[in-house]
KEMI-790159 format. One record per residue (C-alpha): residue number from 1; residue in three letters; x, y, z. Coordinates in Angstrom, 2 decimals, always signed. Example, Ala and Ser with C-alpha at 12.3 -4.5 7.8 and 13.67 -1.06 7.14 Angstrom:
<lovo><resi>1</resi><resn>ALA</resn><px>+12.30</px><py>-4.50</py><pz>+7.80</pz></lovo>
<lovo><resi>2</resi><resn>SER</resn><px>+13.67</px><py>-1.06</py><pz>+7.14</pz></lovo>
END
This chain:
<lovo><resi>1</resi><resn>UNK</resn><px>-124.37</px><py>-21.69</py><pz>+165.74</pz></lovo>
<lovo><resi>2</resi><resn>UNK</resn><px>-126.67</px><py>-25.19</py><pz>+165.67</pz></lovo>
<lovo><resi>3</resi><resn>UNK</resn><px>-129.02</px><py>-26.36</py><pz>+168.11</pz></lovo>
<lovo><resi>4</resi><resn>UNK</resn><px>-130.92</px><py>-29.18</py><pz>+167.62</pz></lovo>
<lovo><resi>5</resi><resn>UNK</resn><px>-133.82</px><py>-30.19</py><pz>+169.82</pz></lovo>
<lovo><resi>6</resi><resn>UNK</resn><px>-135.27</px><py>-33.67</py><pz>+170.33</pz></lovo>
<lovo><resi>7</resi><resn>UNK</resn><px>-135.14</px><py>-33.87</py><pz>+166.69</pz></lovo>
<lovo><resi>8</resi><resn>UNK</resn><px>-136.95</px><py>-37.12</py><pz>+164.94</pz></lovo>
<lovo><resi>9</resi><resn>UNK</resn><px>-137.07</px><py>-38.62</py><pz>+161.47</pz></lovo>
<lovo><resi>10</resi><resn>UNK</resn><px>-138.32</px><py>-42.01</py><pz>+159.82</pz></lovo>
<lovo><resi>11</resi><resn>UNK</resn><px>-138.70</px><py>-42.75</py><pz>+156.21</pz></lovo>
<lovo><resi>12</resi><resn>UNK</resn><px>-141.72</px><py>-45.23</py><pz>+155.02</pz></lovo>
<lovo><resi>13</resi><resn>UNK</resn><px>-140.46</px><py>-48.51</py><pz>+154.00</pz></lovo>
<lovo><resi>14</resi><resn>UNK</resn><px>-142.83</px><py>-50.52</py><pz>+152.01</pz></lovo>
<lovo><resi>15</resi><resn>UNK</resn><px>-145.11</px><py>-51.49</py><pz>+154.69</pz></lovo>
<lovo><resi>16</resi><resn>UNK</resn><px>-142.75</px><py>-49.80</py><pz>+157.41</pz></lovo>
<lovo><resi>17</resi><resn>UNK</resn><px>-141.43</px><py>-46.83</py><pz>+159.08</pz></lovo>
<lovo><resi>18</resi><resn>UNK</resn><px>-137.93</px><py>-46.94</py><pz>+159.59</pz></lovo>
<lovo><resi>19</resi><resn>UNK</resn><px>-136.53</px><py>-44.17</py><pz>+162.54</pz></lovo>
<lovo><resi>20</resi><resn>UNK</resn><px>-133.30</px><py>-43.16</py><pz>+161.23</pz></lovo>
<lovo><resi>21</resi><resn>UNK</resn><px>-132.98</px><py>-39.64</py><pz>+164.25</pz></lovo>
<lovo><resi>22</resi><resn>UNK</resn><px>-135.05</px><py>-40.05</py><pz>+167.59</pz></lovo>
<lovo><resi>23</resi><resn>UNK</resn><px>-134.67</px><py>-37.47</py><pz>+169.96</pz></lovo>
<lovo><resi>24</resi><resn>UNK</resn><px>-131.04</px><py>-35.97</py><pz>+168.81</pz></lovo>
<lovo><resi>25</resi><resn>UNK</resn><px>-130.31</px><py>-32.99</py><pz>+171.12</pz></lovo>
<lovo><resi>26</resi><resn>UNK</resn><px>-126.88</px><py>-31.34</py><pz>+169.73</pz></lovo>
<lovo><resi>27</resi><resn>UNK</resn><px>-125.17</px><py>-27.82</py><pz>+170.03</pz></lovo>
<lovo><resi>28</resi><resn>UNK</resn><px>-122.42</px><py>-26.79</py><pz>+168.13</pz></lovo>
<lovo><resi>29</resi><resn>UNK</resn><px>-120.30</px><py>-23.38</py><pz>+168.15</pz></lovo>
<lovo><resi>30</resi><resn>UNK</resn><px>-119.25</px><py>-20.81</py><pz>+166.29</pz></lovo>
<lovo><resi>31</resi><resn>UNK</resn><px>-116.26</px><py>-22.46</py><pz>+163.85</pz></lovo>
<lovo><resi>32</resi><resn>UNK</resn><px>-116.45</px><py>-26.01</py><pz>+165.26</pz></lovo>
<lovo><resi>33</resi><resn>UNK</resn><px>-115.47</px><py>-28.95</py><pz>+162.91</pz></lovo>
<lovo><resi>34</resi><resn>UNK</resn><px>-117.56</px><py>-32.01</py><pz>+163.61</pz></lovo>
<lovo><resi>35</resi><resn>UNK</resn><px>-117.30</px><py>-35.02</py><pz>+162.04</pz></lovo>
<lovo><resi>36</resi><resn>UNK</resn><px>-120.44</px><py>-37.42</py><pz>+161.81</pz></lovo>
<lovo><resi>37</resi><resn>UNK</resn><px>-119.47</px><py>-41.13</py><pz>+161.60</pz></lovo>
<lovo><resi>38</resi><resn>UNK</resn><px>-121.89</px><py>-44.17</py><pz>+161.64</pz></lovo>
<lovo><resi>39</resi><resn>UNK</resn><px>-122.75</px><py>-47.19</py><pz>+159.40</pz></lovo>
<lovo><resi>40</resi><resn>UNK</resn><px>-124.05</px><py>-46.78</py><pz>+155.98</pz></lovo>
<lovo><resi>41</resi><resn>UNK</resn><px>-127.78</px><py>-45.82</py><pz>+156.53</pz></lovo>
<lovo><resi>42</resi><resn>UNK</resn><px>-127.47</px><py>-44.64</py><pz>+160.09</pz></lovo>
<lovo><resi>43</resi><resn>UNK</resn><px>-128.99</px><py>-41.26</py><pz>+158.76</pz></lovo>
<lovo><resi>44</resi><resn>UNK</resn><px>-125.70</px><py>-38.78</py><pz>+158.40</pz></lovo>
<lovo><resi>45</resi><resn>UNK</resn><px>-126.69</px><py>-37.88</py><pz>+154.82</pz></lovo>
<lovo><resi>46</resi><resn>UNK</resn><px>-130.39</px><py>-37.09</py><pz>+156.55</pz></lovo>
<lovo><resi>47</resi><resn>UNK</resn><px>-128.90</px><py>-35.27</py><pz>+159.33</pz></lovo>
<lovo><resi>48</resi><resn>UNK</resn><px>-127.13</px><py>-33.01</py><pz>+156.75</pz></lovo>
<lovo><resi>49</resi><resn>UNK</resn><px>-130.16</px><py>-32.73</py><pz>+154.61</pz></lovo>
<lovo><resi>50</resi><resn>UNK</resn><px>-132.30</px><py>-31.65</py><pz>+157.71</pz></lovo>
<lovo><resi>51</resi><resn>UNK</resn><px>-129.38</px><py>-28.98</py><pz>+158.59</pz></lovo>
<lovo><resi>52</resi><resn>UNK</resn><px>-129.42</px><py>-27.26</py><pz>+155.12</pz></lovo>
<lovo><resi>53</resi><resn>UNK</resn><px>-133.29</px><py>-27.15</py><pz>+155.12</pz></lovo>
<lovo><resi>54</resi><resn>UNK</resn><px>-133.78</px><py>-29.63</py><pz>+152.23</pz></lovo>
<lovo><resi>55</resi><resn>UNK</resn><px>-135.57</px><py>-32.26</py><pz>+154.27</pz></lovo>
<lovo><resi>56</resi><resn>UNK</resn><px>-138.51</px><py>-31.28</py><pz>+157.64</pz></lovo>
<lovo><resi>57</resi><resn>UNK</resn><px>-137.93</px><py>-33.51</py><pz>+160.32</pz></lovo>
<lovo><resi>58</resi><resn>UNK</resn><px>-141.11</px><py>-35.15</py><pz>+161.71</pz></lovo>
<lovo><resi>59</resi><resn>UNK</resn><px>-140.79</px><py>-33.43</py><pz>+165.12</pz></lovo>
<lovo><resi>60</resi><resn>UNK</resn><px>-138.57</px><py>-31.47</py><pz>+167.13</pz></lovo>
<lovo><resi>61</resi><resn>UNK</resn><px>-136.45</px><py>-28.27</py><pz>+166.20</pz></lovo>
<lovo><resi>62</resi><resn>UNK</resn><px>-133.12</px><py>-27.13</py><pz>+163.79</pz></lovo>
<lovo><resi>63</resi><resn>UNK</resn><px>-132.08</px><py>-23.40</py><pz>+165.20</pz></lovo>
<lovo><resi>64</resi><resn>UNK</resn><px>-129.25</px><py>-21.81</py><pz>+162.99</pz></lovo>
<lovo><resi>65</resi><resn>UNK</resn><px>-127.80</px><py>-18.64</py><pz>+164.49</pz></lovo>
<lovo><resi>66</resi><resn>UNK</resn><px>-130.80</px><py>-18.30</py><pz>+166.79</pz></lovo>
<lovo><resi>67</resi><resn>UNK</resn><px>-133.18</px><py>-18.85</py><pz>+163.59</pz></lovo>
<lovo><resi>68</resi><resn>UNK</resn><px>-135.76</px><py>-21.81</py><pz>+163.89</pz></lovo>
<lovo><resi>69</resi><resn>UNK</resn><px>-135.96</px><py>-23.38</py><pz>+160.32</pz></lovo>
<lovo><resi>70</resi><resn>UNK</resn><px>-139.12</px><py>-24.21</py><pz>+160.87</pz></lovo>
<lovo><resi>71</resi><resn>UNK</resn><px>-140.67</px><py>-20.99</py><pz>+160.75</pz></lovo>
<lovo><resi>72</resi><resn>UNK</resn><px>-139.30</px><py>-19.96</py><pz>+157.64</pz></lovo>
<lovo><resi>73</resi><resn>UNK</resn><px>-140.89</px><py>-20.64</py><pz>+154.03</pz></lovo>
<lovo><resi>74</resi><resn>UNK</resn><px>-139.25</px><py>-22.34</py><pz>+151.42</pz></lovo>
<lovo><resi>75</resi><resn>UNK</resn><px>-138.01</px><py>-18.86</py><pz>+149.60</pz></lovo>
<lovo><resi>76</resi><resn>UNK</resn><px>-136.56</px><py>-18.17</py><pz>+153.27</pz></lovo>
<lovo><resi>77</resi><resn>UNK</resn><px>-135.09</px><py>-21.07</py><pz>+153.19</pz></lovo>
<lovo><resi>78</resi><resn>UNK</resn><px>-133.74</px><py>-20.76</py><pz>+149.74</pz></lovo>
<lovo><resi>79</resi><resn>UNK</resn><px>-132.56</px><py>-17.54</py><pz>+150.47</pz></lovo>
<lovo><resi>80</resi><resn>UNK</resn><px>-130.65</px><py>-19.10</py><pz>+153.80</pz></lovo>
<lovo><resi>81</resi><resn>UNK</resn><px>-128.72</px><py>-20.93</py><pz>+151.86</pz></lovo>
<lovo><resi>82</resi><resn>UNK</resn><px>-127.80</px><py>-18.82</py><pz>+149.08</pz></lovo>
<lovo><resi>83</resi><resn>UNK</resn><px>-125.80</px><py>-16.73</py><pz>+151.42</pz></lovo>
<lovo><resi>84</resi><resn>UNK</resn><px>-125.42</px><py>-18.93</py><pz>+154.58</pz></lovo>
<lovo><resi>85</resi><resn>UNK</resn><px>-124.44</px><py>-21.96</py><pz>+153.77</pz></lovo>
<lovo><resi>86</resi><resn>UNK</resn><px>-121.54</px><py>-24.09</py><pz>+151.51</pz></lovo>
<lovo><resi>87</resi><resn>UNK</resn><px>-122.85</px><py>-27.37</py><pz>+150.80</pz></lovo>
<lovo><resi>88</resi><resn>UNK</resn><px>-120.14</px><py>-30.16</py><pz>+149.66</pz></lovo>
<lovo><resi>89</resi><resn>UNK</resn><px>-121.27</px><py>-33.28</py><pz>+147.64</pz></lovo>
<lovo><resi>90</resi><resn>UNK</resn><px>-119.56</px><py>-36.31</py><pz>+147.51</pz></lovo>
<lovo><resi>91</resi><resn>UNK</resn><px>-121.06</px><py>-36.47</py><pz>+143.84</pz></lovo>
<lovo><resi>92</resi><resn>UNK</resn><px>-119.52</px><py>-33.49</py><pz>+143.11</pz></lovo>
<lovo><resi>93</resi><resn>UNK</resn><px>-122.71</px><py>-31.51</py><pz>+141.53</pz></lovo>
<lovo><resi>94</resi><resn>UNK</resn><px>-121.44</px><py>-29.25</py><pz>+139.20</pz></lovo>
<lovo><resi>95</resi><resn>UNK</resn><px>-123.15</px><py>-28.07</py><pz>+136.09</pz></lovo>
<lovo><resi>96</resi><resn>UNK</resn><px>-121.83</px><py>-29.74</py><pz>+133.44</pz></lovo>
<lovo><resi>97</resi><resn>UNK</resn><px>-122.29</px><py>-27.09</py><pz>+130.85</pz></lovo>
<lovo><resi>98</resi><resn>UNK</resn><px>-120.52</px><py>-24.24</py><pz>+132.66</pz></lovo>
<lovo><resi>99</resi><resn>UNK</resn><px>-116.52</px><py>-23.69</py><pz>+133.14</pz></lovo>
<lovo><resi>100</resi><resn>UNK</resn><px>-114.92</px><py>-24.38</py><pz>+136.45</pz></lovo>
<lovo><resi>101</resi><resn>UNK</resn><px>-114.88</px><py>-20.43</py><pz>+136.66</pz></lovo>
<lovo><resi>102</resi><resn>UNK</resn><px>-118.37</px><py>-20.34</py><pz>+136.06</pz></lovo>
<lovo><resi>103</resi><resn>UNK</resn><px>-119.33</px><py>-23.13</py><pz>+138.24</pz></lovo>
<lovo><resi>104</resi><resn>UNK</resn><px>-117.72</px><py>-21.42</py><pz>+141.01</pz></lovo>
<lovo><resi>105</resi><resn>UNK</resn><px>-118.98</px><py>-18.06</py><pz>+140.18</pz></lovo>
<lovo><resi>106</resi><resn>UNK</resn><px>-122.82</px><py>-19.66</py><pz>+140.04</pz></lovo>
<lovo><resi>107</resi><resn>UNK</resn><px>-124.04</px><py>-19.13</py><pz>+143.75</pz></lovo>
<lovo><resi>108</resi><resn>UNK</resn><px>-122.69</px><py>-15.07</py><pz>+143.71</pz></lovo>
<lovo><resi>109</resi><resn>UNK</resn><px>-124.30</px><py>-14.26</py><pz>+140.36</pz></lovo>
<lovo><resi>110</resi><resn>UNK</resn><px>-127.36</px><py>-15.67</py><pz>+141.71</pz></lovo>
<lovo><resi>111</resi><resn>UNK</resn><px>-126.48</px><py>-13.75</py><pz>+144.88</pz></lovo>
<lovo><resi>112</resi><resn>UNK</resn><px>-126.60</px><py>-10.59</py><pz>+142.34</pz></lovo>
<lovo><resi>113</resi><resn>UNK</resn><px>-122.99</px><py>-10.43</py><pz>+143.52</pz></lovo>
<lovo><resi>114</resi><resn>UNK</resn><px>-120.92</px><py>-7.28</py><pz>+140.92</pz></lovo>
<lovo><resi>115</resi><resn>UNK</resn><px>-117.20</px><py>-8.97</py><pz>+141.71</pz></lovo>
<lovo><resi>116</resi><resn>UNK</resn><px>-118.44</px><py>-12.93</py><pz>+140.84</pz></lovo>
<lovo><resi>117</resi><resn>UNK</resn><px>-115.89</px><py>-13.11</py><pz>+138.27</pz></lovo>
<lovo><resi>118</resi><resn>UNK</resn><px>-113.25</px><py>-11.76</py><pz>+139.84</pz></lovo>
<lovo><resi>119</resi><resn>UNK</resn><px>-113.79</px><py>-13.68</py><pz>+143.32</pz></lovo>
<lovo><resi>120</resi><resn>UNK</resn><px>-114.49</px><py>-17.27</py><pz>+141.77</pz></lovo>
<lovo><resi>121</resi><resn>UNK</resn><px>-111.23</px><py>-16.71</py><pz>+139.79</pz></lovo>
<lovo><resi>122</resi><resn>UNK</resn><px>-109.19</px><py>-16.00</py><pz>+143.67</pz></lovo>
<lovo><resi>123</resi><resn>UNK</resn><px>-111.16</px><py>-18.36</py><pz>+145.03</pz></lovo>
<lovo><resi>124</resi><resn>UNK</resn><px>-109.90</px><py>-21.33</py><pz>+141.86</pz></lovo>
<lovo><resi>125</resi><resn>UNK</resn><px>-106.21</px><py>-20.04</py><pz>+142.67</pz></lovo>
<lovo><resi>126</resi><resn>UNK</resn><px>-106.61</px><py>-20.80</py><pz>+146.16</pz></lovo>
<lovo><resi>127</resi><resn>UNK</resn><px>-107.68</px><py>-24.75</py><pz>+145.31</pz></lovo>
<lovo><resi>128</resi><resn>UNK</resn><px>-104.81</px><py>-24.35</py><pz>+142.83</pz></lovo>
<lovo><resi>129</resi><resn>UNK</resn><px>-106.91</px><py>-24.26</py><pz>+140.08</pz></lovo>
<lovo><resi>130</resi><resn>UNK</resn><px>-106.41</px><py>-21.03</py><pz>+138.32</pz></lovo>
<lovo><resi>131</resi><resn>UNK</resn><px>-105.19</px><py>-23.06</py><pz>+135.42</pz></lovo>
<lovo><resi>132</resi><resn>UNK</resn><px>-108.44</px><py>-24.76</py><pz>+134.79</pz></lovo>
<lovo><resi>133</resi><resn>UNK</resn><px>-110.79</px><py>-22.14</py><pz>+135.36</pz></lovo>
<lovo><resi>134</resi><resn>UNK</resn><px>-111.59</px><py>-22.52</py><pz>+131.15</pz></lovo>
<lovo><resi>135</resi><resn>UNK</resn><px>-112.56</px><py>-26.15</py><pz>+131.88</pz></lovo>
<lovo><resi>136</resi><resn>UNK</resn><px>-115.17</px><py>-27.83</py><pz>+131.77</pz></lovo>
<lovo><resi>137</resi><resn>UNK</resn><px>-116.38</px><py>-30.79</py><pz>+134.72</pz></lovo>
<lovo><resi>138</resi><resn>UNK</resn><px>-115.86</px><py>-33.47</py><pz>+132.30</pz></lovo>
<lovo><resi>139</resi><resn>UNK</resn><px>-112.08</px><py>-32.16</py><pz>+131.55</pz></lovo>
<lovo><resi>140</resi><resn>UNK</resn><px>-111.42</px><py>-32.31</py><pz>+135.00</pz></lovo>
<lovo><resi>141</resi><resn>UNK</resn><px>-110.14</px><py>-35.09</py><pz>+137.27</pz></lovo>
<lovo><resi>142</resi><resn>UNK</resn><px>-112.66</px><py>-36.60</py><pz>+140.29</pz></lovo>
<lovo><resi>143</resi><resn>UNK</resn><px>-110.10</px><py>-34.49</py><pz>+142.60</pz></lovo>
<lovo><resi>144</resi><resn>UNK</resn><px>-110.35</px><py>-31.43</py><pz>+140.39</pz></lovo>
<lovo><resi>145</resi><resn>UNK</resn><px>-113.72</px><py>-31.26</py><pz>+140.75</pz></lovo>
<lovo><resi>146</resi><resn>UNK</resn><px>-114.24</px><py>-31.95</py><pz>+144.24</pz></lovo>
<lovo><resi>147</resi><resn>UNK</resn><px>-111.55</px><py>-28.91</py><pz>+144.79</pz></lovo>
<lovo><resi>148</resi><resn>UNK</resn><px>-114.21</px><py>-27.19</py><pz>+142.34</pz></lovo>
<lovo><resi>149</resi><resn>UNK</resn><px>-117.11</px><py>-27.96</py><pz>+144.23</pz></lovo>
<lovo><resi>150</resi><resn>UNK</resn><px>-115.12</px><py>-26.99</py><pz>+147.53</pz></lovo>
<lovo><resi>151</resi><resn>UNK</resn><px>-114.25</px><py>-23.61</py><pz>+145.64</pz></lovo>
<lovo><resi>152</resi><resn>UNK</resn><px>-117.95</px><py>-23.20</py><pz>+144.82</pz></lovo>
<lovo><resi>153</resi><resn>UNK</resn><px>-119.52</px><py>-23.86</py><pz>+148.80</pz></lovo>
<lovo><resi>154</resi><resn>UNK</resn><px>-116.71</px><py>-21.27</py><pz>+150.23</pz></lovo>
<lovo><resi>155</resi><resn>UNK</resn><px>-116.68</px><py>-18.67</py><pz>+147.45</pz></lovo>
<lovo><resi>156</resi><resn>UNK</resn><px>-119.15</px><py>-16.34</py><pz>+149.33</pz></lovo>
<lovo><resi>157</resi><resn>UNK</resn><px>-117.86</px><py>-17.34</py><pz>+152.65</pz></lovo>
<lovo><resi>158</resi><resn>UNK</resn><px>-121.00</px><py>-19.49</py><pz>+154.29</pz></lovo>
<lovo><resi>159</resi><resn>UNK</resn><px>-120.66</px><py>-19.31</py><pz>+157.98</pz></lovo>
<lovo><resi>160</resi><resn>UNK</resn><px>-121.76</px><py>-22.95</py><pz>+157.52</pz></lovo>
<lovo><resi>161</resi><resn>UNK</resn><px>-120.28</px><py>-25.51</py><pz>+155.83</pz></lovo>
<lovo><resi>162</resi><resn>UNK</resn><px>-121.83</px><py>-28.97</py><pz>+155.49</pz></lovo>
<lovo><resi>163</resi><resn>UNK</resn><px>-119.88</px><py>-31.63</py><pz>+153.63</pz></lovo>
<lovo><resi>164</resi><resn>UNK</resn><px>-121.54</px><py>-35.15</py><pz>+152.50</pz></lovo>
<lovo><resi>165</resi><resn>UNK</resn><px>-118.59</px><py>-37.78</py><pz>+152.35</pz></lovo>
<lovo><resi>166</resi><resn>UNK</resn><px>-116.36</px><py>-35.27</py><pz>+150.04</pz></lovo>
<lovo><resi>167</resi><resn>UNK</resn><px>-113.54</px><py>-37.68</py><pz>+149.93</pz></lovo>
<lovo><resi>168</resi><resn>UNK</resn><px>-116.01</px><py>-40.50</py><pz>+149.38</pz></lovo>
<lovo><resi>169</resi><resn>UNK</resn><px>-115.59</px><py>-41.02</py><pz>+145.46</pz></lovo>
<lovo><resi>170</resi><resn>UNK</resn><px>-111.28</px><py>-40.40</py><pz>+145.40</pz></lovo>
<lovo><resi>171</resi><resn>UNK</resn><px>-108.69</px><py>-42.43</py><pz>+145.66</pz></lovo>
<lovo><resi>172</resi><resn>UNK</resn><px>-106.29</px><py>-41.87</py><pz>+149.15</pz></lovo>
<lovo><resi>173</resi><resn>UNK</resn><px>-104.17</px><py>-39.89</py><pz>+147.62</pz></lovo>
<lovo><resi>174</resi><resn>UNK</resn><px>-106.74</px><py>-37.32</py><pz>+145.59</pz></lovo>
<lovo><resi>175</resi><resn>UNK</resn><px>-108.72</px><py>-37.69</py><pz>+149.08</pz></lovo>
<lovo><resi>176</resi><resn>UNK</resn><px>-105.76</px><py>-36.46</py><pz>+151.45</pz></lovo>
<lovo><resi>177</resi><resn>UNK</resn><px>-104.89</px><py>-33.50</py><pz>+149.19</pz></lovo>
<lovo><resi>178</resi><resn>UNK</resn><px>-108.81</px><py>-32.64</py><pz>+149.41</pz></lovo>
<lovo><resi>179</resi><resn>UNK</resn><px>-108.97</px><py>-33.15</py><pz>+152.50</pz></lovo>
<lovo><resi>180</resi><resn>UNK</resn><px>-105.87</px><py>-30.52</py><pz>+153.06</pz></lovo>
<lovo><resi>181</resi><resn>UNK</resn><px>-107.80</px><py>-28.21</py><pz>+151.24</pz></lovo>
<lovo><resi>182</resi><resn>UNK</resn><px>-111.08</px><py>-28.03</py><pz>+153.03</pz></lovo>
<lovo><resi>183</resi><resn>UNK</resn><px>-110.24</px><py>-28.05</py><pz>+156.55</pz></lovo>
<lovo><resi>184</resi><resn>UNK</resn><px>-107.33</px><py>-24.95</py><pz>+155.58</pz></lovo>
<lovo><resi>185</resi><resn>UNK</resn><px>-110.17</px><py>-23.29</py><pz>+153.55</pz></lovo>
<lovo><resi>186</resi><resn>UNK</resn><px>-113.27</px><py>-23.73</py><pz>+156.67</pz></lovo>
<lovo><resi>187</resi><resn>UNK</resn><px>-110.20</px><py>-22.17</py><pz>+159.08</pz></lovo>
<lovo><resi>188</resi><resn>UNK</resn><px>-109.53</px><py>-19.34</py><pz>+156.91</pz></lovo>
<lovo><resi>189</resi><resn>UNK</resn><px>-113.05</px><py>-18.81</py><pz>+156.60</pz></lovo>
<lovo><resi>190</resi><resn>UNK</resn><px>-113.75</px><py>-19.24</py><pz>+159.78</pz></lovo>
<lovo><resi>191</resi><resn>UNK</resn><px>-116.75</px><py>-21.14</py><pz>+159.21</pz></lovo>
<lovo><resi>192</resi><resn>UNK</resn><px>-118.81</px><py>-24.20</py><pz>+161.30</pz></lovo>
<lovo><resi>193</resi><resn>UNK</resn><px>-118.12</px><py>-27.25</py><pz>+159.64</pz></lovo>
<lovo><resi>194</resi><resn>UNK</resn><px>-119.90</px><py>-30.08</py><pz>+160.12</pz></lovo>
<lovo><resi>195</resi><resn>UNK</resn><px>-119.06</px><py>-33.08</py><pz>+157.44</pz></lovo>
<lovo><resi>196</resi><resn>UNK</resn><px>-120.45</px><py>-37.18</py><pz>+157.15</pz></lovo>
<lovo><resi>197</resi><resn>UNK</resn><px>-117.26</px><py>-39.24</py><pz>+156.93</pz></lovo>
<lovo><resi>198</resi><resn>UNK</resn><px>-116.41</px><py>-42.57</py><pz>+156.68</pz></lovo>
<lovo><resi>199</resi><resn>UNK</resn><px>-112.75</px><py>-41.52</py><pz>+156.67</pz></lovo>
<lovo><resi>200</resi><resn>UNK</resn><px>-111.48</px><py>-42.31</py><pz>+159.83</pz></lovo>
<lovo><resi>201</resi><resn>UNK</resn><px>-108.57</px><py>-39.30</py><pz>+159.36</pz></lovo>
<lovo><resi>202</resi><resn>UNK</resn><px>-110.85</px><py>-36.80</py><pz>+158.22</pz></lovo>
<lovo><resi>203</resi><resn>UNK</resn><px>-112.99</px><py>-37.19</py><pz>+161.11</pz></lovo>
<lovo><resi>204</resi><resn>UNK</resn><px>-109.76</px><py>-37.56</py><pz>+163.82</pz></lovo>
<lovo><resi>205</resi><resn>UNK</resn><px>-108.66</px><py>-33.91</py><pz>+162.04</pz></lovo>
<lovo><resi>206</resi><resn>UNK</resn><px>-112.07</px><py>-32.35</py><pz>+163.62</pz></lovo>
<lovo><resi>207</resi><resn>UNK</resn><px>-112.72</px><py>-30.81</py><pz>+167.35</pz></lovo>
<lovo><resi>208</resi><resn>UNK</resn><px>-115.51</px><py>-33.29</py><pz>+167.30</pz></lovo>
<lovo><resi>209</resi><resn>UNK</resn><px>-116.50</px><py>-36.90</py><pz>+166.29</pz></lovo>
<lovo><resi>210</resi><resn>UNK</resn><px>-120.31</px><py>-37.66</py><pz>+166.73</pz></lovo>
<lovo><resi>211</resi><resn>UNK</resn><px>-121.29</px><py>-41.38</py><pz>+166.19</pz></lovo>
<lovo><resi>212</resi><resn>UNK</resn><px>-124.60</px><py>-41.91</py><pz>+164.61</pz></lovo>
<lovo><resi>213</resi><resn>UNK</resn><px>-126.69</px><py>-45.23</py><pz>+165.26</pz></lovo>
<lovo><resi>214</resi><resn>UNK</resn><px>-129.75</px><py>-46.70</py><pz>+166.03</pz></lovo>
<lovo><resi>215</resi><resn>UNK</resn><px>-131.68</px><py>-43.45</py><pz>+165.86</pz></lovo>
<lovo><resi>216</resi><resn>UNK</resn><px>-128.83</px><py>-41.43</py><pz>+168.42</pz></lovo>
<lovo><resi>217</resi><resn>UNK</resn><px>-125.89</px><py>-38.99</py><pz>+168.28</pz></lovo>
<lovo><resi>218</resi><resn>UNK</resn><px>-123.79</px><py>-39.62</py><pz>+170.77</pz></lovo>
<lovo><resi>219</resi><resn>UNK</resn><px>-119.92</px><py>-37.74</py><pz>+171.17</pz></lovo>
<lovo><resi>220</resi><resn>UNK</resn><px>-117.01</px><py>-39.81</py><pz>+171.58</pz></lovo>
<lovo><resi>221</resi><resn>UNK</resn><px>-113.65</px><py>-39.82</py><pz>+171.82</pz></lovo>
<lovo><resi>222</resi><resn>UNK</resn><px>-111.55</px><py>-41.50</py><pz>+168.02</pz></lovo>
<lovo><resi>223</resi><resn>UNK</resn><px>-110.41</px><py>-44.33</py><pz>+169.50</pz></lovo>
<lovo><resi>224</resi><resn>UNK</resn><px>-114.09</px><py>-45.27</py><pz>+170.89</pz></lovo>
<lovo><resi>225</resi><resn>UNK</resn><px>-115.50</px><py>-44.47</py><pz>+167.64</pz></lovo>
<lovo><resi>226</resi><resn>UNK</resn><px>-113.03</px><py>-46.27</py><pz>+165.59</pz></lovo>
<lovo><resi>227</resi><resn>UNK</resn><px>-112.31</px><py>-49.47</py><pz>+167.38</pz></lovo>
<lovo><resi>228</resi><resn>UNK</resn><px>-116.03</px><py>-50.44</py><pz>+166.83</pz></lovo>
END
């Protein structure tokens, strides 16, 4: 599904360049789960970025399902998305003038999709939301909209899934019932799911944990990870 070749990144600071990937070499299969852990700054937001095609790494490659991103154009690229991928925010992201329903609905009726409607409203019943779909973001909870936002990146059933923190911004609780819900949604979808935690019981749920640091991606095992 991903292969990543001696992929490298830096970002100018003021007078500096700052590496944040050198060299990452990484495959990942068909329906994985992979969690990406590492200090704040150690590039997993990047990584994710680079992934979905919204950031061009200063050298090596990204292949997705035997595509190189590289060689496609932005529209491509666009298009990629649109109907490959389910991106989670742990801001959240939803328009703030549209319903849950419609929010959810959003990446199918730009899809040109004829049953939006009607699969954004299964799709809110399945995050137990069915009873909100007339509300608006700002009527919602922080958990209601995550679930939203979760709704939104599997409603047109990415083979993809790349999630940014998405228990980040809720309290343990909220978080563990989110949580719940995206790792049963990315099995029944039967996606690749690669997520940046710093939730230590998120990332133990996944086949694999990936540390990021110092410019490297190296897999190990919870307990090496976490007792850092």
């Amino acid at each position: 599904m991903i292969e990543l070749k001696n992929l490298r990144m830096s970002y100018r600071l003021e007078q500096q360049r700052v590496e944040v990937l050198s060299g990452v070499d990484l495959t990942l299969a068909d329906r994985e789960s992979v969690a990406v852990v590492g200090p704040s700054g150690s590039g997993k937001t990047t990584l994710l970025l680079l992934l979905a095609g919204l950031e061009h790494p200063d050298g090596g490659s990204i292949s997705l399902d035997d595509t190189d991103l590289s060689r496609l154009s932005a529209d491509e690229l666009a298009d990629w998305r649109r109907d490959r991928m389910g991106i989670v925010f742990q801001s959240f992201h939803l328009v703030a003038s549209l319903t849950a329903l419609d929010n959810v609905a959003l990446p199918l009726e730009i899809a040109g999709n004829p049953d939006a409607e009607a699969r954004a409203k299964g799709m809110l019943e399945c995050v137990g939301l069915g009873h909100r779909e007339h509300h608006y973001p700002a009527q919602l909870s922080g958990g209601e909209q995550q679930r939203v936002a979760i709704a939104r990146a599997l409603v047109h059933a990415p083979s993809l899934v790349l999630a940014d923190e998405p228990t980040g911004n809720l309290d343990k609780h909220t978080g563990e019932r989110v949580s719940d819900m995206l790792f049963s949604l990315h099995a029944e979808a039967g996606a690749t799911l690669v997520m940046a935690t710093h939730d230590e019981a998120m990332a133990r749920r996944c086949d694999r944990i990936l540390h990021l640091d110092d410019g490297q991606l190296i897999e190990k095992s919870g307990d090496a990870v976490f007792s850092i």
